[in-house]
N, C-alpha and C positions, 0 to 999 in steps of 0.2 A: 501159192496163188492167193488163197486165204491173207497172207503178211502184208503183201502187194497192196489188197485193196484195203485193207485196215493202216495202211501207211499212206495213201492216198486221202483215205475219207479223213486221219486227222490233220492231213495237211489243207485241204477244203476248209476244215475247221476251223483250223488258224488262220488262215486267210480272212475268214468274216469275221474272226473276232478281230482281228486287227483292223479292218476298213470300220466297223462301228464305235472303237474305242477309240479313234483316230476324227471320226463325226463329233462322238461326245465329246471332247476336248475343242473340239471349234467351237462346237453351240456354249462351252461353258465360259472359252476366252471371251467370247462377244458379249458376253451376262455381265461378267465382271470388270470390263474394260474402266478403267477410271474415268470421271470427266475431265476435259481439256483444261488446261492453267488458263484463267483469264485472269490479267492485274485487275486491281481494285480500282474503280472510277471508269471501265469502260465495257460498252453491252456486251454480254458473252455474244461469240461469232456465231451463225448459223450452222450446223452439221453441214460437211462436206455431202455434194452431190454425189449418190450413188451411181449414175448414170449421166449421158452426155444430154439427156433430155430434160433432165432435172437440173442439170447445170443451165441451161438453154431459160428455160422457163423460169428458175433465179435472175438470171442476167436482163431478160425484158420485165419483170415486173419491177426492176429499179433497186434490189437490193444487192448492190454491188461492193464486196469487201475493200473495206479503204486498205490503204497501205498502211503498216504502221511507221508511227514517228516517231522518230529515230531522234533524241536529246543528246546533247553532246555531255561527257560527262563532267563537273565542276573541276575546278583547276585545282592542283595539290594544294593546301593550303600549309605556310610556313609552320615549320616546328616553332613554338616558342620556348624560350630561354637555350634557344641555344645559335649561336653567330657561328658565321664561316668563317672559318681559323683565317688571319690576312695572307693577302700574297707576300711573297717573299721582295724585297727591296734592294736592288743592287745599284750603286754609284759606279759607275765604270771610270768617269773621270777623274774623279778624286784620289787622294793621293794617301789620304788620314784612315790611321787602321792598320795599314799596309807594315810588317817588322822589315827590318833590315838583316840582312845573313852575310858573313862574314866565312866566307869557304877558303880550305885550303890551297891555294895551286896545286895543281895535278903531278904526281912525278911526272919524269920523264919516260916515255918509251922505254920497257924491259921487254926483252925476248925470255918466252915463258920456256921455265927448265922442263922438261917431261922425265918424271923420275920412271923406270921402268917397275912393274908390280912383279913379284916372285911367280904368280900366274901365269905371267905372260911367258918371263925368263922361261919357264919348266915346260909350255907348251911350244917354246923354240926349238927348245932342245930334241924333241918328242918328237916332232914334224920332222929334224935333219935327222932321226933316226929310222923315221919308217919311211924316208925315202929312198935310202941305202938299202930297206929290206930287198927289196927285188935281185940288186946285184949280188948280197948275200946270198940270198937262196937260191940264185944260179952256180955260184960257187959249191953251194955244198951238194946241190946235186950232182953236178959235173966229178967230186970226189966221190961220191956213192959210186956211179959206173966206174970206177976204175977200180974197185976192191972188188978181191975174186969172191964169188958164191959157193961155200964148200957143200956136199952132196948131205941133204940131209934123210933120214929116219923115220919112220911112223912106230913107235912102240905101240902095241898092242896089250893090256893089260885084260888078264882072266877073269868073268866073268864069275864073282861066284855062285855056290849053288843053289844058295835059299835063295836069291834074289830071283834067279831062273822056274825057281818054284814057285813063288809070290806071283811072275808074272803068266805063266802057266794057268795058276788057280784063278786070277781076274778073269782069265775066258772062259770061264762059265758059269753059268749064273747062278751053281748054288757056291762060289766062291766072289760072286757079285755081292749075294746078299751077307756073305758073314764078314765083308768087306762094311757096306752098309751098316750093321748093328753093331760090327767091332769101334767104327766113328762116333755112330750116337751112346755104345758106354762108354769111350775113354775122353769124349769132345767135353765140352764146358758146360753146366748146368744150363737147362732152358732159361732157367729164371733169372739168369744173368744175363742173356743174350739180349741185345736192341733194349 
């Protein structure tokens, strides 16, 4: 109960100190707010009307903000020492200038040879081969079934007896543990491992 209200009263707490550190930051922006930019050669303007009444009361005594004027800005003035490269100059008519070219007649029409590539050759081959697979391997199935299946045997091989003892002793757990410790003495040093 005591926690409750001692978490409460600092929360109160905080709350005023934040609404008055929050005041003091207003009243200090408004202290130091900068004055407005006015150019050079014209009256600073009047402070903006706080209210609609103050504007009101501006506007009939005659001090009414001009608009300002607006100069257009001077025109680029040319680079000097330096000229615009000329345009370019074409005679279409004229005849001077122009070489003469002396080409060879063309042969005549050849029909183009197509040599075959050894690539291609060996992927022919390979293609007429694995399309005969299927009938292939109908065939050798077909020979499977017709050879007899002779009877066969499960030999059974003896057990021997330490291995039957080995696994005997894994079932129980003090043959767990010498299981365990016989690994970590004969396994590979720690300091090797990873």
């Amino acid at each position: 109960m005591v926690a409750a209200i001692g978490g409460f009263f600092g929360l109160v707490v905080f709350i005023i100190i934040a609404i008055i550190a929050s005041l003091l930051k207003k009243k200090q922006d408004r202290e130091e707010a900068p004055p407005p930019f006015t150019p050079r050669g014209q009256p600073p303007s009047p402070p903006p009307a706080r209210s609609w009444e103050e504007e009101l009361r501006r506007v009939l005594e005659g001090t009414v903000l001009q608009p300002p004027v607006m100069t257009p800005p001077p025109p680029p003035r040319p680079v000097v020492g330096r000229m615009p490269p000329p345009a370019p100059f074409f005679e279409l008519d004229s005849d001077a200038g122009r070489m003469a070219v002396d080409l060879p007649a063309p042969p005549p029409f050849v029909a183009p040879v197509f040599h075959q590539l050894p690539g291609l050759v060996e992927s022919k081959t390979r293609y007429a081969g694995a399309s005969s697979l299927q009938g292939r391997v109908a065939r050798h199935m077909a020979a499977v079934s017709l050879h007899r299946v002779g009877t066969t045997t499960a030999h059974r091989a003896e057990i021997p007896a330490a291995t039957c003892a080995v696994a005997r002793s894994l079932r129980t757990p003090a043959g767990v543990r010498s299981a365990i410790i016989a690994s970590i003495i004969l396994g590979p040093p720690r300091a090797l491992e990873g």
